[in-house]
DOGU-395742 format. One record per residue: residue in one letter; x, y, z of N, C-alpha, C in turn. Coordinates in steps of 0.2 Angstrom, whole numbers, padded with zeros to 4 digits, always signed. Layout:
# DOGU-395742
AXYZXYZXYZ ...
END
This chain:
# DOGU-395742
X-0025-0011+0041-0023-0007+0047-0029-0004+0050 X-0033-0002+0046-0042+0000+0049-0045-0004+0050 X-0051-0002+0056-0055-0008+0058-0062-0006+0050 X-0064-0012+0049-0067-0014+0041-0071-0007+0042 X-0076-0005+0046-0081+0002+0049-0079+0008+0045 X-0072+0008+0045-0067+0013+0046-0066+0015+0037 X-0066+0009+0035-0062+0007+0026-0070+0008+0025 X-0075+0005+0027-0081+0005+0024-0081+0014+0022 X-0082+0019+0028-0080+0025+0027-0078+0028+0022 X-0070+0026+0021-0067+0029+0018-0069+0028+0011 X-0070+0022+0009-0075+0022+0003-0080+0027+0001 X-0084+0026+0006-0090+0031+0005-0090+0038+0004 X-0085+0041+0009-0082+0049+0006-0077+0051+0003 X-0073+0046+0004-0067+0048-0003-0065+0048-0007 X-0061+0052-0011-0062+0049-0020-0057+0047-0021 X-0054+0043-0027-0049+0042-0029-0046+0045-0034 X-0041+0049-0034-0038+0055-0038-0030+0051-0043 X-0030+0050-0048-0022+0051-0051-0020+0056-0051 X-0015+0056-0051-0010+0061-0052-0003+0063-0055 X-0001+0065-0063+0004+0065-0066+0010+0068-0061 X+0016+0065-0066+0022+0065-0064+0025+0075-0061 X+0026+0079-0058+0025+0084-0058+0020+0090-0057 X+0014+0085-0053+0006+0088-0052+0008+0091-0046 X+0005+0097-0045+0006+0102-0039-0003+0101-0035 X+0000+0096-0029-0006+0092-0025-0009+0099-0021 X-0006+0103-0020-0008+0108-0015-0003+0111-0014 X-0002+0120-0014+0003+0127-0015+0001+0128-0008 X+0009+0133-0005+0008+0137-0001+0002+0141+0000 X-0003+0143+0002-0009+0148+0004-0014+0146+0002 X-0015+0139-0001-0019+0138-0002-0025+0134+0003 X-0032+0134+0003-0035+0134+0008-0036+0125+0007 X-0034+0121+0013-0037+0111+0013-0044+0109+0014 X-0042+0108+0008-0051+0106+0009-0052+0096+0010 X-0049+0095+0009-0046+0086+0009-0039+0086+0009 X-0036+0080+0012-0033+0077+0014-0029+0070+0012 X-0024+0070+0009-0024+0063+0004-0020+0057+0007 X-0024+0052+0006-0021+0045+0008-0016+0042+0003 X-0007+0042+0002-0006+0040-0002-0007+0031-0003 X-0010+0029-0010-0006+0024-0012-0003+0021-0016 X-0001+0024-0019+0007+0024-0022+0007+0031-0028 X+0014+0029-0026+0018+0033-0030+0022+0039-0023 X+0026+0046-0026+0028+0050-0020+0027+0055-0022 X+0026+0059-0014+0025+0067-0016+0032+0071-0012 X+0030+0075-0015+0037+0078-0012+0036+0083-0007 X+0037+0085-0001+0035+0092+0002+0039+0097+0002 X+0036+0104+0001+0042+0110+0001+0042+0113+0005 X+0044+0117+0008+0045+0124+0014+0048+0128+0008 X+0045+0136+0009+0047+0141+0005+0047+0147+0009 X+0055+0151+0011+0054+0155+0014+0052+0162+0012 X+0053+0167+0014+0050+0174+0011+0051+0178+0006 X+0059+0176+0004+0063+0177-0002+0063+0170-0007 X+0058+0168-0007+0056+0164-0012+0061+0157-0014 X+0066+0156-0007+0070+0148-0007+0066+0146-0006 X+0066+0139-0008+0064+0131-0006+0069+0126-0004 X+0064+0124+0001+0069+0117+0004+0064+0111+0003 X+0067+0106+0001+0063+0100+0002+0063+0098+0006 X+0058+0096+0012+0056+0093+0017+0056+0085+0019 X+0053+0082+0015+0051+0076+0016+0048+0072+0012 X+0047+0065+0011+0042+0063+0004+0037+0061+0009 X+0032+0059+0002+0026+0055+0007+0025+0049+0002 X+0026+0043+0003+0025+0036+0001+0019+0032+0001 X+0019+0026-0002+0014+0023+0000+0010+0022+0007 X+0004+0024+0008+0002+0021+0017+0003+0028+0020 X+0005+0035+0017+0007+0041+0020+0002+0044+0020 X+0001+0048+0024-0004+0055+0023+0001+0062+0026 X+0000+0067+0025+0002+0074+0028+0001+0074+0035 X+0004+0076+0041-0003+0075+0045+0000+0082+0047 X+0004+0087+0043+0004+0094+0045-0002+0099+0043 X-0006+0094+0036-0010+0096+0032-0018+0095+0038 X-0015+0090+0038-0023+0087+0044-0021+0093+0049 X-0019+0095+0053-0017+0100+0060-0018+0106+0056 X-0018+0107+0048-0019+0113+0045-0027+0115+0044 X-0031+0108+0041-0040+0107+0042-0042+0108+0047 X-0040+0104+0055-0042+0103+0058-0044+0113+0060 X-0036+0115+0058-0036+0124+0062-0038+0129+0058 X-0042+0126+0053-0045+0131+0046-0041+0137+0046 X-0032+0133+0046-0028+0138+0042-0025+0135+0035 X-0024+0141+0032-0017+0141+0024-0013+0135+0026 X-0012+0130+0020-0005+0127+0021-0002+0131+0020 X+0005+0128+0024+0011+0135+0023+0016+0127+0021 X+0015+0123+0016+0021+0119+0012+0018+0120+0006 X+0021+0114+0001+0019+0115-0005+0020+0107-0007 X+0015+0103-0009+0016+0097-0011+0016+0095-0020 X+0021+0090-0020+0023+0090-0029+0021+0084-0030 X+0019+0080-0035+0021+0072-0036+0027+0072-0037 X+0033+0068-0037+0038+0067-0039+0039+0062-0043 X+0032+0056-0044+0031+0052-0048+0023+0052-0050 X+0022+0049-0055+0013+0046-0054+0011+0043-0047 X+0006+0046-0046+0003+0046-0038-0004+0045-0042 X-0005+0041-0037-0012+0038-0034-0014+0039-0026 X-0019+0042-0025-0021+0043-0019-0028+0045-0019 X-0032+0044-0012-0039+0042-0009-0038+0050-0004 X-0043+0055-0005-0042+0062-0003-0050+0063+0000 X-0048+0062+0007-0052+0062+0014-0055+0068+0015 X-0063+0069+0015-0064+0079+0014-0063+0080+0023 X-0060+0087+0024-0058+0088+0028-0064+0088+0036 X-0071+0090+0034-0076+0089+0037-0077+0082+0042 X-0074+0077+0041-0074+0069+0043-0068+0068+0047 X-0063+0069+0045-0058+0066+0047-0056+0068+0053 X-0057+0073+0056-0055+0071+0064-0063+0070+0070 X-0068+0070+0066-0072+0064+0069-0070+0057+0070 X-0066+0055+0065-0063+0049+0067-0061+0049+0072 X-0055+0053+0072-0050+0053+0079-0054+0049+0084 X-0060+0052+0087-0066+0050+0093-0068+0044+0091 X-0068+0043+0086-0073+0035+0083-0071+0028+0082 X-0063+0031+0080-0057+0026+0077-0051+0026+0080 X-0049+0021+0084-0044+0020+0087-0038+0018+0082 X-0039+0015+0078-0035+0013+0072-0031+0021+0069 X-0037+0024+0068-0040+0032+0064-0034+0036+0069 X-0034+0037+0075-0030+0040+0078-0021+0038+0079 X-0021+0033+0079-0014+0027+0079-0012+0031+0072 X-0014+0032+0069-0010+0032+0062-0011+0040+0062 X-0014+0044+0063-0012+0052+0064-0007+0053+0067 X-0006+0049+0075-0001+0050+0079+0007+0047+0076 X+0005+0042+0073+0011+0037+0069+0015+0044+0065 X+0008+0047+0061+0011+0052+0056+0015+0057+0058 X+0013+0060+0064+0015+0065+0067+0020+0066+0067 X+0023+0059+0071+0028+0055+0074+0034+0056+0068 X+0032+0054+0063+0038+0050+0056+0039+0059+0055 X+0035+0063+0053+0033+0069+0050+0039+0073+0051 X+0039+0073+0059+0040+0074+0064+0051+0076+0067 X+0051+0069+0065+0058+0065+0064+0061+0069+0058 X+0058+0067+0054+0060+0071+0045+0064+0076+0046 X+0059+0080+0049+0059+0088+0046+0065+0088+0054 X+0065+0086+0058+0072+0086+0063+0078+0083+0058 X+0078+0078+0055+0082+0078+0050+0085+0081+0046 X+0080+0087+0041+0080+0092+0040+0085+0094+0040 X+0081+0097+0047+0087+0103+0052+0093+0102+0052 X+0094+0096+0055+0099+0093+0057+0107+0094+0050 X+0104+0092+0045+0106+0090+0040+0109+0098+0036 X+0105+0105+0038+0107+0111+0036+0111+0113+0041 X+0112+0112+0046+0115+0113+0053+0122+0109+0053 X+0122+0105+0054+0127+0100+0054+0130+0097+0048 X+0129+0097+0042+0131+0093+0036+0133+0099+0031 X+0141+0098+0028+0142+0102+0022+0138+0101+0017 X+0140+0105+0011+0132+0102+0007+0135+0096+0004 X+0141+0096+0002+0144+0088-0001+0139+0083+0001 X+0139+0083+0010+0137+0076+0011+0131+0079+0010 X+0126+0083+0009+0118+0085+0010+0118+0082+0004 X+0123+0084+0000+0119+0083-0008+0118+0073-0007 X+0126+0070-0005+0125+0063-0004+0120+0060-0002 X+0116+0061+0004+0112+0062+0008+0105+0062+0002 X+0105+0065+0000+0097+0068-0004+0099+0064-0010 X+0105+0062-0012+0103+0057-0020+0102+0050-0015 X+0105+0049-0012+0105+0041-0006+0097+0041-0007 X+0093+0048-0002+0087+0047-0001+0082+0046-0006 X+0084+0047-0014+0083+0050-0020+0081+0041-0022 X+0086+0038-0020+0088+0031-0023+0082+0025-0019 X+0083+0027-0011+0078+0022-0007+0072+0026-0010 X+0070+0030-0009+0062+0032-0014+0060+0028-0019 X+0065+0029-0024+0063+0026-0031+0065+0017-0030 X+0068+0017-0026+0070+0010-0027+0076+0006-0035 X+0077+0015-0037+0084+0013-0045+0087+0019-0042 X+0094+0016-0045+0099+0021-0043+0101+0026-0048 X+0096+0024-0054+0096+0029-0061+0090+0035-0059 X+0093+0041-0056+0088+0045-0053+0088+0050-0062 X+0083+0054-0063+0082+0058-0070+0080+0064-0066 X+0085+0067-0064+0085+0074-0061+0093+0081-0063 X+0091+0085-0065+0095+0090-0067+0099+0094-0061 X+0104+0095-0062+0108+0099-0058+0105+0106-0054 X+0099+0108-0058+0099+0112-0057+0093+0111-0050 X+0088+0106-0051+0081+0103-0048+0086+0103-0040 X+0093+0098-0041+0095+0097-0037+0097+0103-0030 X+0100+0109-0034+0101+0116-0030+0096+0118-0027 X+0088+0119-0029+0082+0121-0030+0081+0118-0023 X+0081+0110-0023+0078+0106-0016+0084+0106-0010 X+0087+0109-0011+0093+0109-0007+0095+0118-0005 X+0092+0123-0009+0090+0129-0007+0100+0132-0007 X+0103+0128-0015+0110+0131-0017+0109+0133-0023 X+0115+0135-0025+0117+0136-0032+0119+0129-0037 X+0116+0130-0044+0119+0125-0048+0125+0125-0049 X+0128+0132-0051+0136+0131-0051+0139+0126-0046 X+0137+0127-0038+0141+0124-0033+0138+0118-0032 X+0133+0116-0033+0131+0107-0034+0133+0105-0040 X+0135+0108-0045+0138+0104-0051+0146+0102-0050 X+0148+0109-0047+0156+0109-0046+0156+0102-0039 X+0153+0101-0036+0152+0094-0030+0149+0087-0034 X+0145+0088-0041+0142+0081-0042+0150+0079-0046 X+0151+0083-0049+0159+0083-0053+0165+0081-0049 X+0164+0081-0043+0168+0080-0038+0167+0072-0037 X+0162+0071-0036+0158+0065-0035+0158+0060-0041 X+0157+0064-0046+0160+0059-0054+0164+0055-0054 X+0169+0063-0050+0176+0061-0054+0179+0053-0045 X+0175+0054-0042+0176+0047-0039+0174+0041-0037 X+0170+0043-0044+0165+0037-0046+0161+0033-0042 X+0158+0037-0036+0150+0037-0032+0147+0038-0038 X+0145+0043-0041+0139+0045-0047+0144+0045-0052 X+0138+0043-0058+0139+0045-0066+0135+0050-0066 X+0136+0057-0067+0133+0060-0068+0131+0066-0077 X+0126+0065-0079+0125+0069-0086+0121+0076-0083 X+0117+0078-0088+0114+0085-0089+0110+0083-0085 X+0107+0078-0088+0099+0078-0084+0097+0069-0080 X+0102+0068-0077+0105+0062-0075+0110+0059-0070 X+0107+0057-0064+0113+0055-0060+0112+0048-0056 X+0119+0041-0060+0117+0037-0060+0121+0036-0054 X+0118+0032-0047+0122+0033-0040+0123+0026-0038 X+0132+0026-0042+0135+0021-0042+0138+0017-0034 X+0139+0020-0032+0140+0017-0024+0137+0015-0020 X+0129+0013-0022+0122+0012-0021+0122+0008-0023 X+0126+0005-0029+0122-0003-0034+0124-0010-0030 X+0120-0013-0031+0120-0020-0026+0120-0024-0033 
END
């Protein structure tokens, strides 16, 4: 999707980083100094308000970058998200000095910041939309659905509680709803386990 010029670059300044299942790619206030091109695996993003809720935002998949992160470099301010893996990640971490020289350089380079924006963008309307208009039953369906297209298995390894946390509820009330959900045999659901039966093909 880059012109060869561009990939040459990317080579030449960037590194390539693993990253274990549960790695904190970058915390709220912390200063961006690079910028990461996923290639595989997912990061998870968080929003955390003043009283210390989290909502989960969005993933970033294969071919993905931040581009809230990039508009964060570009304005040598604090991220105000929080990135997690949410798998083994592999990613190429662009230093922030270079990358909006491309914009001017790279037609390709700016296609795909604008792309980002755009998808970014839609998400987090999503988001909204989803705390606004959706009881948490269907949020909660919603977020193990989106849990299942992510991973591509419908056996997600997540705890009741993790679930309340990215959903910014209580695990009493998300248990009392996967229970509900059990009991109608959409999910199997254990302690640390929700298998999402209405989803198998």
């Amino acid at each position: 999707m880059f012109e060869e010029e561009l990939i040459q670059e990317i080579i030449e300044v960037g590194f390539l980083k693993k990253l274990d299942n549960g790695h904190l790619l970058i915390d709220i206030g912390d200063q961006l100094t690079h910028i990461p091109l996923i290639i595989d695996g997912v990061v998870k993003i968080i929003r955390q308000d003043k009283n210390g809720f989290e909502l989960s935002l969005y993933y970033l998949e294969p071919g993905d970058t931040c581009a809230i992160s990039f508009a964060n470099c570009i304005n040598k301010t604090k991220s105000i998200f929080r990135g997690i893996a949410e798998s083994d990640v592999e990613a190429i971490f662009i230093p922030v000095d270079i990358i909006d020289q491309w914009l001017v350089k790279y037609k390709t380079w700016r296609n795909f910041i604008i792309d980002s924006y755009h998808f970014r963008l839609l998400e987090m309307v999503e988001s909204i939309d989803s705390l606004a208009f959706l009881n948490l039953r269907n949020r909660i369906w919603k977020y193990l659905s989106d849990k299942v297209k992510i991973s591509k298995n419908i056996d997600l390894g997540i705890t009741h509680q993790e679930i309340a946390i990215d959903l910014n509820s209580s695990r009493v009330v998300v248990t009392r709803i996967l229970q509900k959900l059990h009991d109608e045999e959409k999910i199997y659901s254990t302690r640390n386990k929700v298998k999402v039966l209405e989803l198998y093909h």
